[in-house]
N, C-alpha and C positions, 0 to 999 in steps of 0.2 A: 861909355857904359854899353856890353853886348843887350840888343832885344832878346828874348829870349820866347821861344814862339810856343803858345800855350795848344796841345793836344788833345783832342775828345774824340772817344772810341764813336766808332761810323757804325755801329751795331746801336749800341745804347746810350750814346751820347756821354758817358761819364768823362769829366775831365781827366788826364793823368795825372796823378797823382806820384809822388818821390818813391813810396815804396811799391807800387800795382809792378805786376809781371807781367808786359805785355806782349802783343803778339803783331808782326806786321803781314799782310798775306798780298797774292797778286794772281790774277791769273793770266796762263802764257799759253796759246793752242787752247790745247784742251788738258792741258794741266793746273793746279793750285798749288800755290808753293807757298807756304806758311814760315815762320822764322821767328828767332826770337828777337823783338823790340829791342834798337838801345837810340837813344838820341842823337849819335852821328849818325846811325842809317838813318833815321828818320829824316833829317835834312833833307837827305836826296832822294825818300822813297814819296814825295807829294801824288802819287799818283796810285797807292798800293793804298790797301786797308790799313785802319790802324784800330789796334780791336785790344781788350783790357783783361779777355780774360777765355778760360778754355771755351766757358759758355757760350762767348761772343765769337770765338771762331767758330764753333759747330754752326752757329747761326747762318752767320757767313758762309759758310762752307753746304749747306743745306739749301740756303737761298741761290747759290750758283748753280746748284747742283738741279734744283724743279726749273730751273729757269733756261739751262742749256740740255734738257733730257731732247 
């Protein structure tokens, strides 16, 4: 039987849920690159945002953003 590895948005904590649209982000230099969520990128993005929803990106994106001015 596969483990199957349970997810929670780094913004707000919500677990993923089957039907949420999520969002995975990373930042590279001084870029943000956002993307849409699927469960095989996930696997291999343990090191990227995993955010659930526009709200949680802007956050994300906001926080990076006062934090590298």
């Amino acid at each position: 039987m596969a483990v199957t590895e349970q997810f929670s948005c780094d913004v707000c904590k919500k677990p993923k849920q089957g039907t949420n649209h999520w969002f995975a982000a990373y930042r590279e230099n001084h870029m943000i690159n956002v993307f849409f969520w699927t469960a095989v990128k996930a696997e291999k993005l343990r090191d990227y945002k995993h955010l659930c929803g526009q709200e949680c990106v802007l956050k994300a994106v906001n926080e990076w953003m006062h934090d590298h001015r």
